[in-house]
C-alpha positions in Angstrom: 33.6 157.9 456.3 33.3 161.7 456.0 30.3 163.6 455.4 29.1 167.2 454.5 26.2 168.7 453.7 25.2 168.6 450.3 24.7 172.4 449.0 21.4 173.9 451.7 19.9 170.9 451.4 19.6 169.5 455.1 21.3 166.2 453.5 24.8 164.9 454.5 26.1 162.8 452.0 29.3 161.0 452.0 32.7 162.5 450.3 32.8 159.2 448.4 29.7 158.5 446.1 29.2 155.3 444.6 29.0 155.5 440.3 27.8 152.5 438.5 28.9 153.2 435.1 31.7 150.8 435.5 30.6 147.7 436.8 31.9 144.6 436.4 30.3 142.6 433.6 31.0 139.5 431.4 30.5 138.6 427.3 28.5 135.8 426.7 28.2 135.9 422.7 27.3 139.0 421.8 26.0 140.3 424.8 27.1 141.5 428.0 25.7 140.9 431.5 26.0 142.1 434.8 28.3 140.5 437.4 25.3 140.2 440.1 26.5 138.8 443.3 29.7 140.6 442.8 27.6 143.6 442.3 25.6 142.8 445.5 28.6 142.2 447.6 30.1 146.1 446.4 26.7 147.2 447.2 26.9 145.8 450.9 30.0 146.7 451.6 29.7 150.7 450.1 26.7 150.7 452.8 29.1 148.7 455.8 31.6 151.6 455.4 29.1 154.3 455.6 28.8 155.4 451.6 24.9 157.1 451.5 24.7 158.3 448.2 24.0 155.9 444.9 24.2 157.7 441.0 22.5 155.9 438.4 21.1 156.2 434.9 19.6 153.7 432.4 22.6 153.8 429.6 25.4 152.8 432.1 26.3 148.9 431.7 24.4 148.5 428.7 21.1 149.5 431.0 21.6 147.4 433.3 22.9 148.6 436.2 20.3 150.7 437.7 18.2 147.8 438.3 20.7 145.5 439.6 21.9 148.5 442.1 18.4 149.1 443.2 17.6 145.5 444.0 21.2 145.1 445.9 20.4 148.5 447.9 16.8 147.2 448.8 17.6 146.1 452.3 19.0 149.6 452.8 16.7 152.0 451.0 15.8 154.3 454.2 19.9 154.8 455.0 20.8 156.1 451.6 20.2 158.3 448.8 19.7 156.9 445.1 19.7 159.1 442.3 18.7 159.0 438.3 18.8 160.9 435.6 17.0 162.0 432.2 18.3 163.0 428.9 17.0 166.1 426.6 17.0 164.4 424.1 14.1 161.9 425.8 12.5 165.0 426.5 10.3 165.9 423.3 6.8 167.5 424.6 5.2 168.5 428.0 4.2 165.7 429.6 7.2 163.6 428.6 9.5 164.2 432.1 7.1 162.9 434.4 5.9 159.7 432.1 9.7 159.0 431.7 10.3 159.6 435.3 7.6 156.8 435.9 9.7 154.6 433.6 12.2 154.7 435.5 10.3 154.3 438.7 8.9 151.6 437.2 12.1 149.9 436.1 14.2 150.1 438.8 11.0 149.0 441.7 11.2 152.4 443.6 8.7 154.3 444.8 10.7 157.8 444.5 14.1 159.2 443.6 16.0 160.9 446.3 17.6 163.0 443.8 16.8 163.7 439.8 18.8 164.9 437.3 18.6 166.6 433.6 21.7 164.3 432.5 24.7 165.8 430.5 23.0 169.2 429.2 24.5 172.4 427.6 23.1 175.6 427.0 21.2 174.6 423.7 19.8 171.6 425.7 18.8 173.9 428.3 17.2 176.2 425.7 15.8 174.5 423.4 14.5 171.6 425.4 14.0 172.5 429.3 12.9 175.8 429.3 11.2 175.9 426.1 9.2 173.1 427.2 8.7 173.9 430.8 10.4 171.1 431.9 11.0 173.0 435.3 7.5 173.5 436.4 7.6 169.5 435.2 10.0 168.9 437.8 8.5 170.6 440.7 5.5 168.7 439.7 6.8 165.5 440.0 8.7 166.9 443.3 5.0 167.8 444.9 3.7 164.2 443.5 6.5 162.8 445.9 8.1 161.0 442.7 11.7 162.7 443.5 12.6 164.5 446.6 15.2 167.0 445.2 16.0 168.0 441.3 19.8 168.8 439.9 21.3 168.7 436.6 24.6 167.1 435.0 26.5 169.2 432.7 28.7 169.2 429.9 30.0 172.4 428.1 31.3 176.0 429.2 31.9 177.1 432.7 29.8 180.2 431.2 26.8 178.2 430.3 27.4 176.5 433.8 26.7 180.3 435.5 23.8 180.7 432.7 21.7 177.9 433.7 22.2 178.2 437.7 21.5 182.0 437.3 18.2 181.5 435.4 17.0 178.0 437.4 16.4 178.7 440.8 15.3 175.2 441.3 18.3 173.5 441.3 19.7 172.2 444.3 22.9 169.7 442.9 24.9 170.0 440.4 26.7 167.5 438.8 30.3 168.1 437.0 33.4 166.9 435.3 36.6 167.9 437.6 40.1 166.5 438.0 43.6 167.2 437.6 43.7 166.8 433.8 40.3 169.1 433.3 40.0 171.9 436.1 37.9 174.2 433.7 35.1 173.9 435.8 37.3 175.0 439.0 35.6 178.3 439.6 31.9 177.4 438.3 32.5 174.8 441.3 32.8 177.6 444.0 30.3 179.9 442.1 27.8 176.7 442.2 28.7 176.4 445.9 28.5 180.0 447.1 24.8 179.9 445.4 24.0 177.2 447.3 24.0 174.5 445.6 25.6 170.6 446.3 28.4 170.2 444.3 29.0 167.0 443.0 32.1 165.7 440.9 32.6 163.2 438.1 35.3 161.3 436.7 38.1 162.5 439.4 40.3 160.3 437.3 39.0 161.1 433.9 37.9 157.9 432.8 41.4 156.3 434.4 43.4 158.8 431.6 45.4 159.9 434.8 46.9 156.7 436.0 49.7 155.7 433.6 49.5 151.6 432.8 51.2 149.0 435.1 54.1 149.2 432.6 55.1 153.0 432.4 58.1 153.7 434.3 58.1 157.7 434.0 56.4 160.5 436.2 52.8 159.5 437.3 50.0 159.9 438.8 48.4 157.6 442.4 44.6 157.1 442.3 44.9 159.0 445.8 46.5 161.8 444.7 43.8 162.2 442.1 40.8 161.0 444.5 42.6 163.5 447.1 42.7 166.7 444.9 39.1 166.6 444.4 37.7 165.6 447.6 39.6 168.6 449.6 38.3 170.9 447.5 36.3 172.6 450.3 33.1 173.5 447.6 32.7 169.7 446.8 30.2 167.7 448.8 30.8 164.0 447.5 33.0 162.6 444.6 31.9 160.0 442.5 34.0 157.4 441.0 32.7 154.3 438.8 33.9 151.5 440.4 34.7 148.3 438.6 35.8 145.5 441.8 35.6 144.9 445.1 39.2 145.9 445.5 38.7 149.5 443.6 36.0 150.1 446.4 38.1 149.4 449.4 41.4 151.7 447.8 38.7 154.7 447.4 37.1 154.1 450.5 40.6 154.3 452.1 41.5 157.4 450.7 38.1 159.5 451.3 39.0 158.6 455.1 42.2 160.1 454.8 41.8 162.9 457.3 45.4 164.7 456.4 44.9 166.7 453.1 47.1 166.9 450.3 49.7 169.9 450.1 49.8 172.6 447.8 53.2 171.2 446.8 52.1 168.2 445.5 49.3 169.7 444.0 51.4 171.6 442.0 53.6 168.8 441.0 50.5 166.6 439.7 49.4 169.8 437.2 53.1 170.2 436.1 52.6 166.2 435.0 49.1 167.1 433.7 50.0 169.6 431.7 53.0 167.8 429.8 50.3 165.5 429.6 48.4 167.8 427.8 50.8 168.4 425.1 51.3 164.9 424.2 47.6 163.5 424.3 45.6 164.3 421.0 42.2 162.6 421.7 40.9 164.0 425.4 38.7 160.7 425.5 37.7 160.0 429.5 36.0 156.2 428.8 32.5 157.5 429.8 31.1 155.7 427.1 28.0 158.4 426.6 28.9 157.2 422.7 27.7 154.0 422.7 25.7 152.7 421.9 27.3 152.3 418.6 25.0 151.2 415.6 28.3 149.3 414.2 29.2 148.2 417.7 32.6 149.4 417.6 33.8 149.7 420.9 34.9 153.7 420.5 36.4 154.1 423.9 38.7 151.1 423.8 40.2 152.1 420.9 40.9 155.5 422.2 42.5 153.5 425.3 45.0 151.8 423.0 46.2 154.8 420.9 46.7 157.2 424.1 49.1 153.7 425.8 51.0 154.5 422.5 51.0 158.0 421.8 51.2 159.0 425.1 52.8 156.5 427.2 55.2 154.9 424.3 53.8 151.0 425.3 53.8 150.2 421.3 53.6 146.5 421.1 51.2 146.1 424.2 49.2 148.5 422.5 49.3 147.1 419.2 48.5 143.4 420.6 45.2 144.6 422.1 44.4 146.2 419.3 44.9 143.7 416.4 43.3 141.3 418.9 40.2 143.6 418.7 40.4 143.6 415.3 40.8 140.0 414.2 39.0 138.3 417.0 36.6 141.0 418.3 35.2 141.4 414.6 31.7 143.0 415.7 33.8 146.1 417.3 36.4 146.1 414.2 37.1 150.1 413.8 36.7 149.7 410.2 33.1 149.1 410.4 32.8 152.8 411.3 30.2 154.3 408.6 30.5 158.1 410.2 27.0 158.3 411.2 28.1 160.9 413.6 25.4 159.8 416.4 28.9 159.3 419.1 29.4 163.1 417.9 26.5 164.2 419.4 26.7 162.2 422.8 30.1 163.0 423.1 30.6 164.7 426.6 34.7 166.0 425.7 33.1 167.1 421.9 35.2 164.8 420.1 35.1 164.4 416.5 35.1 160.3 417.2 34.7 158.9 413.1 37.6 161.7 412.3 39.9 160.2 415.5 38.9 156.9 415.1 40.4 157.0 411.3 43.1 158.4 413.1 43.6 155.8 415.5 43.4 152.8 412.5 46.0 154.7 410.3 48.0 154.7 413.8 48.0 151.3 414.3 48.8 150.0 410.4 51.3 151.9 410.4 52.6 150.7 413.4 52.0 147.1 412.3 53.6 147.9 409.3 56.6 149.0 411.4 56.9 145.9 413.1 56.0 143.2 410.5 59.2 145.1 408.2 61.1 145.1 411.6 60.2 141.4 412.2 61.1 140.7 408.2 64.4 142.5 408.5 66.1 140.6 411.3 64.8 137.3 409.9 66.8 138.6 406.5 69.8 139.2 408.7 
């Protein structure tokens, strides 16, 4: 395994960092649970192969994960760095950063965070919530209490409001941000982020798994190591993240960040030629991170966003159609039609979708689709 030094921090972290959005879990009824000894066993072997860095937050795997990742990393806590997160919209008065991150202390058995993070915030957020509140002095606090060892924030908007809040918050040692081939928006706020001294670290290098065309697709793609390769040699990116859902998915990555020859500019500019054709034929930019949920109606918004894009994008009509009449008939707690346009996913949404617009979209999509095939299916019985 590589390493570099995370921003001036005197930390060297590991190119590959080790997300826990996506773990493996199983439906018993209703509800969902943790796979925990394959969990453990991921855990284990991240550590055996020299990963030192650990993301987690209490909405990822239905709030479940950051305890089950905790316990697995207990035998290791002194080799490696775990980090969690906050919301603004958790924060409401003074007072409310520490106590919250006590909670989480609290939940997931530690006695500190290596690294905290304000999680997912914008300039309004930033604004209206940290600042206004002196959440920053809050956070130095808790960093002299011994409760976290170094503070960063997640973000989700502008490369503008990117430069806004690293030139007004001189606290911030990491940052943490979308990048990949589909969405390089944030390409120079990575190098200004850098040059300022801070640890750059990336997000959804495949966006969500948008980049890798399905099993089935026979036309220009894109390899998980081209993807994982674009963003780990950019030289102002300390570790990429990637939410890993097998044992299997952890060796491939692990394989490619030891990859020691870096990709060429050739290729590089073959993968954004298939991005951006890409581009032109995908209408909801949806990357699976699931901030939306949870959903009141429990409709299962990214899933659905999954099946239209193997459609629209990649022209797989029936497989898509199966899955999704499946969801719909079987799956009847996360029918699409339950969708009451609350607007709550609206607000969570990192990639500002209008989700109860698209996913009316998505179901007019798919009956006329199944109307297609049901007249299809009518007309060669006629004949």
């Amino acid at each position: 395994m590589k390493y570099n030094y995370l921003g001036n921090t005197d930390i060297k972290v590991s190119k590959l960092g080790f997300g826990v959005a996506r773990l493996p879990e199983k439906k018993v009824g209703k509800d969902y649970y943790l796979e925990k000894n394959i969990v453990r066993k991921m855990v284990e072997t991240a550590v055996e192969r020299g990963i030192n860095y650990f993301d987690s937050g209490n909405i990822y795997c239905h709030g479940q994960s950051q305890r089950v990742v905790a316990e697995a990393l207990k035998p290791y806590r002194d080799k490696v760095y775990l980090a969690n997160k906050v919301m603004p919209k958790d924060l409401n008065k003074k007072g409310d950063l520490i106590k919250k991150i006590t909670i989480l202390l609290d939940e997931t058995h530690q006695k500190y965070f290596d690294f905290f993070y304000f999680w997912g915030i914008n300039r309004k957020d930033f604004d209206g919530i940290i600042l206004k509140n002196d959440f920053l002095q809050e956070a130095l606090d808790a960093k002299r209490k011994g409760l976290i060892n170094h503070i960063g924030f997640s973000f989700h908007d502008a490369p503008s409001a990117m430069q806004y809040i690293i030139d007004i918050a001189d606290i911030f040692e990491t940052v943490i941000c979308q990048y990949n081939l589909l969405d390089r928006t944030n390409e120079k706020m990575i190098e200004y982020a850098s040059k300022k001294g801070l640890g750059v670290i990336i997000m959804s290098p495949l966006a969500g798994g948008t980049l890798l065309a399905p099993e089935k697709y026979k036309g220009e793609s894109v390899t998980v190591e081209d993807a994982m390769k674009f963003v780990m040699d950019n030289p102002n990116v300390a570790c990429t993240l990637t939410g890993i859902n097998s044992q299997n998915e952890l060796l491939q990555n692990i394989q490619i960040a030891e990859i020691e020859e870096p990709i060429s500019k050739k290729r590089i500019q073959y993968l954004i030629n298939i991005m951006d054709n890409m581009k032109k034929k995908s209408k909801i930019n949806c990357t699976g991170c699931n901030y939306c949920q949870p959903c009141p109606q429990k409709i299962n918004i990214s899933n659905y966003f999954n099946l239209y894009m193997l459609a629209d994008v990649y022209k797989l009509n029936k497989i898509a159609l199966d899955s999704y009449n499946y969801c719909v008939d079987i799956e009847k707690e996360e029918d699409i039609s339950k969708c009451v346009g609350c607007r709550q996913c609206v607000d969570r949404c990192t990639q500002h979708i209008d989700i109860p617009i698209q996913l009316e979209k998505v179901k007019k999509f798919f009956e006329t689709l199944n109307r297609f095939y049901i007249y299809g299916k009518a007309t060669e019985e006629r004949q």
